[in-house]
PALO-651026 format. One record per residue (C-alpha): residue in one letter; residue number from 0; chain; x negated, y negated, z. Coordinates in steps of 0.1 Angstrom, whole numbers. Each point is the difference from the previous one (the first is absolute). Layout:
   type   seq   mol      xx      yy      zz
      A   NUM     A       X       Y       Z
...
END
This chain:
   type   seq   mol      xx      yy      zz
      X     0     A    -850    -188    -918
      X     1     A      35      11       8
      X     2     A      -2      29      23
      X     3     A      39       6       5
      X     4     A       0      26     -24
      X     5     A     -21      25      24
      X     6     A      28       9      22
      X     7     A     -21       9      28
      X     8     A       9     -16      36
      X     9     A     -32     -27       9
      X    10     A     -15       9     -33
      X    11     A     -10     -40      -7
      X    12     A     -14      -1      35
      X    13     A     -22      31      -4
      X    14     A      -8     -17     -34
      X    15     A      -8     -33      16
      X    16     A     -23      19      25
      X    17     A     -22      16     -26
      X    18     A      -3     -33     -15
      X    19     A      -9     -22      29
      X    20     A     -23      25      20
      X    21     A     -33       2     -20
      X    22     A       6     -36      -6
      X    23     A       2     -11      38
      X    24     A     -26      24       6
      X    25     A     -27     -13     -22
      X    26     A       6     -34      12
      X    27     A      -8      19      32
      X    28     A     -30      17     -15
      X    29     A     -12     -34     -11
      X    30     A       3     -19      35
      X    31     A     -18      21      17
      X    32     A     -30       6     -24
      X    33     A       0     -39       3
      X    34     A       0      -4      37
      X    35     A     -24      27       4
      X    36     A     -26     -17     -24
      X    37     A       7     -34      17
      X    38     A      -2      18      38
      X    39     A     -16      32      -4
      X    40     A     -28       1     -26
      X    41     A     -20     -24      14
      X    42     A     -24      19      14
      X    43     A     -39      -9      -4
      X    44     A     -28      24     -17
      X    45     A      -9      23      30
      X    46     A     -44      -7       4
      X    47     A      -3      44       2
      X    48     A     -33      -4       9
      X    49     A       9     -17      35
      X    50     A      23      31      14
      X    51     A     -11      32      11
      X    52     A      22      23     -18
      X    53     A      16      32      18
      X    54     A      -4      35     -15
      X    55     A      22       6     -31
      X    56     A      15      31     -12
      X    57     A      11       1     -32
      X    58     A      29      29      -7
      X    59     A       5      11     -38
      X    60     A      27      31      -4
      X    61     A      -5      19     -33
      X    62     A      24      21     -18
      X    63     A     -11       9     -37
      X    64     A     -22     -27      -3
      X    65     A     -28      12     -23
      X    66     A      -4     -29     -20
      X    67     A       4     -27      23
      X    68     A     -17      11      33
      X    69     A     -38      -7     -10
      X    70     A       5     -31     -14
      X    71     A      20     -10      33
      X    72     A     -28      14      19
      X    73     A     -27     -20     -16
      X    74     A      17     -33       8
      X    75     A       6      11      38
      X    76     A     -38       7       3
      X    77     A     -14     -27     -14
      X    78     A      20     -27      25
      X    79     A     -23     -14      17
      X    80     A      23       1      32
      X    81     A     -25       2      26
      X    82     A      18      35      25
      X    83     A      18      20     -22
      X    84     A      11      42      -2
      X    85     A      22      14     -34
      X    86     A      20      24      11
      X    87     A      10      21     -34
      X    88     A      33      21       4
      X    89     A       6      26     -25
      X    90     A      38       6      -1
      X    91     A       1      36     -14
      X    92     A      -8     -13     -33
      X    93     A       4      25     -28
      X    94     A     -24     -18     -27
      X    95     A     -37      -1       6
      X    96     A      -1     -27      30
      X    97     A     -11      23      27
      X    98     A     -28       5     -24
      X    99     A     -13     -33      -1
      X   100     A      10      -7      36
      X   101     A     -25      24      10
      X   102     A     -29     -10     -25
      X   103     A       5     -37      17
      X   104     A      -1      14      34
      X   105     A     -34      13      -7
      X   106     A     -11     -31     -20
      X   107     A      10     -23      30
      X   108     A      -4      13      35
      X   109     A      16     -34       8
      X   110     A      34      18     -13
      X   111     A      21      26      15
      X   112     A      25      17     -19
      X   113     A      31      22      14
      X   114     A      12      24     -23
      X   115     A      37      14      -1
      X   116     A      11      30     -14
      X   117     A      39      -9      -4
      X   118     A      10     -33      -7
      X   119     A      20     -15      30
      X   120     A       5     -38     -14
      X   121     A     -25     -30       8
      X   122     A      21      -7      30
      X   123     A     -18      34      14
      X   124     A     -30     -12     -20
      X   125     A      -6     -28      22
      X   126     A      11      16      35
      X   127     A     -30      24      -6
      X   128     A     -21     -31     -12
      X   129     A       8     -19      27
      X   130     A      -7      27      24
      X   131     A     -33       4     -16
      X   132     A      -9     -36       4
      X   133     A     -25     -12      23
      X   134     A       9     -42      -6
      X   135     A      30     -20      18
      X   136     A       8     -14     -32
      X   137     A      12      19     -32
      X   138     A       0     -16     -36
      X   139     A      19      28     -22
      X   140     A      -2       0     -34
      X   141     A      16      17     -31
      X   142     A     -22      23     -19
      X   143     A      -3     -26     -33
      X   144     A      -6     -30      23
      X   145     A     -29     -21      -7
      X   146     A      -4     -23      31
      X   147     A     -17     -34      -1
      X   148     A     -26      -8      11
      X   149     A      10     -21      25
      X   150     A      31      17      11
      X   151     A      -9      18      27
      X   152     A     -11     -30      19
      X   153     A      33     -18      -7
      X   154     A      21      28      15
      X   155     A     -21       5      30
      X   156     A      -1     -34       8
      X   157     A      34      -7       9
      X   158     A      -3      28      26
      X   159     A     -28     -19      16
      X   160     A      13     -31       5
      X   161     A      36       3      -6
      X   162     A       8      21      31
      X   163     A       5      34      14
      X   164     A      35       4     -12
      X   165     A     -10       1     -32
      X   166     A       7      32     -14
      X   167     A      -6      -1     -39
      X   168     A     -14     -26     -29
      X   169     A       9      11     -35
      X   170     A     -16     -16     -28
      X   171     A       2      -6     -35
      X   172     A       3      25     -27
      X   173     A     -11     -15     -34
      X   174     A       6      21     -32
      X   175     A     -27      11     -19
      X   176     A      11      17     -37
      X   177     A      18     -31     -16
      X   178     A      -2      12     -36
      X   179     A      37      12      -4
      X   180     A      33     -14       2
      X   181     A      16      18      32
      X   182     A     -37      -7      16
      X   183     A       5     -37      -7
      X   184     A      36       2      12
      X   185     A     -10      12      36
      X   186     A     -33     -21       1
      X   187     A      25     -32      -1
      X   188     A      22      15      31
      X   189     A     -32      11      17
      X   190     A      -6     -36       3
      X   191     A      32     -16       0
      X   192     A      30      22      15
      X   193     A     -21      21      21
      X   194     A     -20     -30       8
      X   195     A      25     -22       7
      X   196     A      21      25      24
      X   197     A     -28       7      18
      X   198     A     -10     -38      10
      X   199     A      37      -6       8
      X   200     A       4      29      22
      X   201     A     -31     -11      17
      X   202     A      12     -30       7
      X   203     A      32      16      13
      X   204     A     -20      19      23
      X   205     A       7      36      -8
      X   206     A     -16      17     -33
      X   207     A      25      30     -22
      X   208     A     -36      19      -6
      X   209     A     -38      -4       6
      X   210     A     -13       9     -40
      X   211     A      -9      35       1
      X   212     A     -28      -4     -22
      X   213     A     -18     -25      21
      X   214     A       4      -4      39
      X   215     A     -21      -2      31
      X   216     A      18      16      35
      X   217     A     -11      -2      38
      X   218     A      -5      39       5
      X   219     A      15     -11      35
      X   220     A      32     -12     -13
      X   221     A       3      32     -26
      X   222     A      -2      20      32
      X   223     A      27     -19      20
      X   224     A      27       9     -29
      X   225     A     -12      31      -3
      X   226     A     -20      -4     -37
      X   227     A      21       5     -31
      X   228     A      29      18      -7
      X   229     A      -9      29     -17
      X   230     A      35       3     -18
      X   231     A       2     -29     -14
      X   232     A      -8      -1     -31
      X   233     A     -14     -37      -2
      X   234     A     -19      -2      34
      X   235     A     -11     -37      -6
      X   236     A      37     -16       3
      X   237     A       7      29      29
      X   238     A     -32     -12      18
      X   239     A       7     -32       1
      X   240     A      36      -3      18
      X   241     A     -11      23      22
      X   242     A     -32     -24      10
      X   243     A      25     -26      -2
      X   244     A      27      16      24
      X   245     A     -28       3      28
      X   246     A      -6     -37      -2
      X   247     A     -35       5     -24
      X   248     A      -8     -32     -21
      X   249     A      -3       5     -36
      X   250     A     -22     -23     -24
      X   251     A      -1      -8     -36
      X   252     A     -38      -8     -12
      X   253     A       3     -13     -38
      X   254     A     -38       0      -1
      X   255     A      -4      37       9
      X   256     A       2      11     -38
      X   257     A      -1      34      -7
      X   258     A      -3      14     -40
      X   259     A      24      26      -6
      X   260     A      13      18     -32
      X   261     A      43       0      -9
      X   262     A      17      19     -23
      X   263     A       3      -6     -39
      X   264     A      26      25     -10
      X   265     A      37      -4       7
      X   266     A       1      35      20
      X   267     A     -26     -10      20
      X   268     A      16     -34       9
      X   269     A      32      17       3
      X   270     A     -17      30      26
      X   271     A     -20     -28      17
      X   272     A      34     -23       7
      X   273     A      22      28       8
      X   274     A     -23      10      29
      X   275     A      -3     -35      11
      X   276     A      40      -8       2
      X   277     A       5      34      16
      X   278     A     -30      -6      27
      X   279     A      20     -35      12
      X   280     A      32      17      -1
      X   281     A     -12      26      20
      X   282     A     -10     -22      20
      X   283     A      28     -27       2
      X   284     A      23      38      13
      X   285     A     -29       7      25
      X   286     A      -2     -35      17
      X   287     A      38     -11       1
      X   288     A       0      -3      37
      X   289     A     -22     -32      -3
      X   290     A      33     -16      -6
      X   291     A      12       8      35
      X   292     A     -29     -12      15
      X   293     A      -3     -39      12
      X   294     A     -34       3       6
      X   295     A      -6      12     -40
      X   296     A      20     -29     -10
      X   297     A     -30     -15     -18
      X   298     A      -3      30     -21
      X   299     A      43      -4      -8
      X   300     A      -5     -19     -30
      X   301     A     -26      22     -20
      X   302     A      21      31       7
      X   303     A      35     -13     -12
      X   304     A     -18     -16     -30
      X   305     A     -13      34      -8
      X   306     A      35      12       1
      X   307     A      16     -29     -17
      X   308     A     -24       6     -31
      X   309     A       5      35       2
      X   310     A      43      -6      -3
      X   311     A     -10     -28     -27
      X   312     A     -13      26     -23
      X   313     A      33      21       1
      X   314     A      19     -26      -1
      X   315     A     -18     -15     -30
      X   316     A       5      37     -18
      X   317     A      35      -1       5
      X   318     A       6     -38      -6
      X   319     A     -18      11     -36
      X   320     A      18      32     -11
      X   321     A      37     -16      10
      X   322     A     -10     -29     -22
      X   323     A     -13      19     -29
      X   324     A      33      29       6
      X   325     A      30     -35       5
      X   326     A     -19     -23     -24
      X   327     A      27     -12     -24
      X   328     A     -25     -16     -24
      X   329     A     -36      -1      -7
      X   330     A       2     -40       7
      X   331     A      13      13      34
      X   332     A     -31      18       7
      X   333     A     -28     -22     -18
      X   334     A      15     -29      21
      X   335     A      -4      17      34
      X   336     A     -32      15      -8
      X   337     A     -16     -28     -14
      X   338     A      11     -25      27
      X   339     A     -16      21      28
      X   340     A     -30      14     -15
      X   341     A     -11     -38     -13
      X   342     A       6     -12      37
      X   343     A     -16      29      17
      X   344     A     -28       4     -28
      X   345     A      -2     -40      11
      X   346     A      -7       3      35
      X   347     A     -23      33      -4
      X   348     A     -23     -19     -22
      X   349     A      -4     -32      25
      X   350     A      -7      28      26
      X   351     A     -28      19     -21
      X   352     A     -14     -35     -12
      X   353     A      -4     -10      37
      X   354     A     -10      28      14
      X   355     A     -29       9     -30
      X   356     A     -10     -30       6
      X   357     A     -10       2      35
      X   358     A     -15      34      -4
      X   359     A     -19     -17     -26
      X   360     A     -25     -10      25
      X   361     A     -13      37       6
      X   362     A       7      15     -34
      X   363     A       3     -18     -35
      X   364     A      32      11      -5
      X   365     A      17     -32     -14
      X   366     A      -4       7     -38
      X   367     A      20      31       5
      X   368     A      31     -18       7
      X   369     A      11       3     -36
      X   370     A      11      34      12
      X   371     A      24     -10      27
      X   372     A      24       2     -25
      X   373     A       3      38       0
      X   374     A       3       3      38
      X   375     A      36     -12       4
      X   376     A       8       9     -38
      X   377     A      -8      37       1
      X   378     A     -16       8      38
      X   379     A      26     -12      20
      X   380     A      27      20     -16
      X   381     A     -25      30       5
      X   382     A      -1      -7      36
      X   383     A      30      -2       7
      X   384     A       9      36     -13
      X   385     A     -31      12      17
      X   386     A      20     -12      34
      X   387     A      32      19     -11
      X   388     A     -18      28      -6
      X   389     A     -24       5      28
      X   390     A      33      -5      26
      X   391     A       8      38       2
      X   392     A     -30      13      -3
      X   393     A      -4     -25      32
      X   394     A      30      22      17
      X   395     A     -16      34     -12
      X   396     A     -30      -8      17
      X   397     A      12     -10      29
      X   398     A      21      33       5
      X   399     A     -27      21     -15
      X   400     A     -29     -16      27
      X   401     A     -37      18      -3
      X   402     A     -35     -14     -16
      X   403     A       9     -27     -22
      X   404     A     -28      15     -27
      X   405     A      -9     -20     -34
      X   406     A     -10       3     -37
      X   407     A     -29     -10     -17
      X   408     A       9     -35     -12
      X   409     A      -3     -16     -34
      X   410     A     -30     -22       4
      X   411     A       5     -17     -38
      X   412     A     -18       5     -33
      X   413     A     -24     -22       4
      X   414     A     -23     -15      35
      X   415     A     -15     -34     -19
      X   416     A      -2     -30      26
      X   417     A      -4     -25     -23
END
């Protein structure tokens, strides 16, 4: 497409950029998911009964969780984990969760509960849990998490034989309602994008986040960076370059999987992303000083892709509206459009086809390919006005400071595994 038209100094450059990014990237994305299965994931079926497993204690914040807490409660007790303490932590919930926190604490002496009166955020959730806590090693969970079985000994294994700089092991969230459409949609970048950034990163060295939903700590190196930062308002991704700044190793442990619930209605997608974008870009404004730092250089290269990705989304808004506003025919526009969604749409599908089929091997998620084609169709464009959006409310927060608090979130229509 002729661009000459858009008198707008390095407009075909800026243009050229918002083509060739996400391409170069997913090449990227694909690499690494392919050197981490050929170097990484290797790793033989641990024999549990040979190891004498440490004390566990296993951290679950609650905010409004009435219809999701009992079921995750069930799960945690009947792991057959052989040292284990659930520490409930009742946010200042204003549904009828202290309720049932209290009926389980009486039902299971081997489960303490802290109740709140004013909801603080999970960041100050899990201070208090952590406080509470009698084990070295913490494996917090969301509130609608269902953990395998096996989980907890794949997470607390790497900190027995993989070191004492290891600082955290995040697993592997699976999706469990996968009756709708927008479910579908984020079960396939569950196991693809999310997937695929986190083996590459890992092979990089340096991790963006530990998954919030599942991930074991050393209570040791919480307490040399000072726990998490109670005004941020997504503690996982804040956690972790701070771990990461004092030199703490972070793992990624695919076979760690964790059942959790997502959202099935466009608001709650939309609430869910929002937070997400503005949590890294808090973040990314918090941590700029890693750049002037030789001995973070390791850590460069996650951070400026953050940013990159961030400036990709404007620019990819502004590339759009000038070319729908300077158009001078329809032809104009179809050619431009088509051209770089069939190429991008291209390369996003050999991702996701790769990708689902590694994770294949620890959840049937192959015959849900079919629905890749939504994610860089319809998702993607979400996405990236999610990242537009969340960038002042980034700024606000940062001026604004105090708890970083949170919302009930939408936990989807439906909670079938099958």
């Amino acid at each position: 497409m002729n661009m000459q038209h858009v008198l707008i100094p390095g407009f075909e450059k800026l243009a050229s950029f918002v083509f060739w990014y996400p391409f170069i990237m997913s090449l990227f994305w694909i690499a690494g998911t392919l050197i981490y299965i050929r170097y990484r994931d290797r790793d033989p079926k641990v024999d549990f009964s040979t190891i004498d497993w440490p004390l566990v204690s296993f951290l679950v914040p609650c905010y409004n969780e009435e219809e999701t807490i009992e079921e995750t409660l069930k799960h945690l007790l009947a792991l057959d984990y052989p040292s284990k303490e659930i520490i409930l932590i009742n946010d200042g919930s204003t549904d009828g969760t202290a309720d049932i926190l209290k009926e389980i604490s009486r039902n299971h002496p081997e489960v303490r509960v802290i109740q709140l009166y004013e909801n603080k955020g999970k960041a100050n959730a899990l201070h208090l849990g952590a406080h509470a806590s009698k084990a070295e090693f913490l494996i917090c969970l969301d509130s609608d998490a269902i953990l395998d079985q096996d989980a907890p000994y794949y997470l607390i294994h790497h900190f027995l034989h993989k070191g004492e700089r290891l600082g955290a092991v995040t697993g592997n969230p699976r999706i469990r309602n996968r009756n709708t459409l927008l479910s579908r949609i984020q079960l396939v970048e569950y196991s693809s994008i999310i997937g695929s950034i986190k083996r590459t990163q890992r092979i990089l060295g340096k991790v963006m986040t530990v998954s919030g939903v599942v991930v074991a700590f050393r209570k040791k190196a919480l307490v040399d960076v000072g726990l998490w930062d109670r005004d941020m308002i997504t503690e996982d991704i804040a956690v972790s370059w701070k771990l990461q700044q004092r030199f703490w190793d972070i793992r990624y442990e695919p076979r760690a999987l964790c059942w959790m619930l997502v959202p099935e209605t466009l608001k709650g997608i939309w609430d869910q992303r929002v937070r997400w974008a503005q949590g890294g870009q808090e973040v990314m404004l918090r941590h700029w000083k890693v750049l002037l730092k030789w001995k973070q250089r390791r850590i460069w290269i996650v951070y400026l892709e953050q940013w990159i990705s961030t400036l990709w989304s404007f620019a990819w808004l502004f590339v759009t509206i000038m070319l729908l506003v300077t158009a001078s025919s329809p032809q104009d526009m179809l050619f431009w459009f088509t051209f770089t969604s069939f190429s991008l749409v291209f390369m996003s599908l050999i991702q996701l086809f790769i990708a689902l089929k590694i994770d294949s091997k620890y959840d049937n998620v192959k015959r849900y390919y079919v629905w890749a084609a939504w994610y860089p169709a319809l998702y993607w464009i979400v996405n990236t006005i999610v990242v537009v959006g969340a960038f002042p409310r980034a700024i606000r927060s940062r001026v604004k400071g105090g708890y970083a608090t949170w919302s009930s979130p939408d936990r989807g229509l439906t909670k079938s595994k099958s």
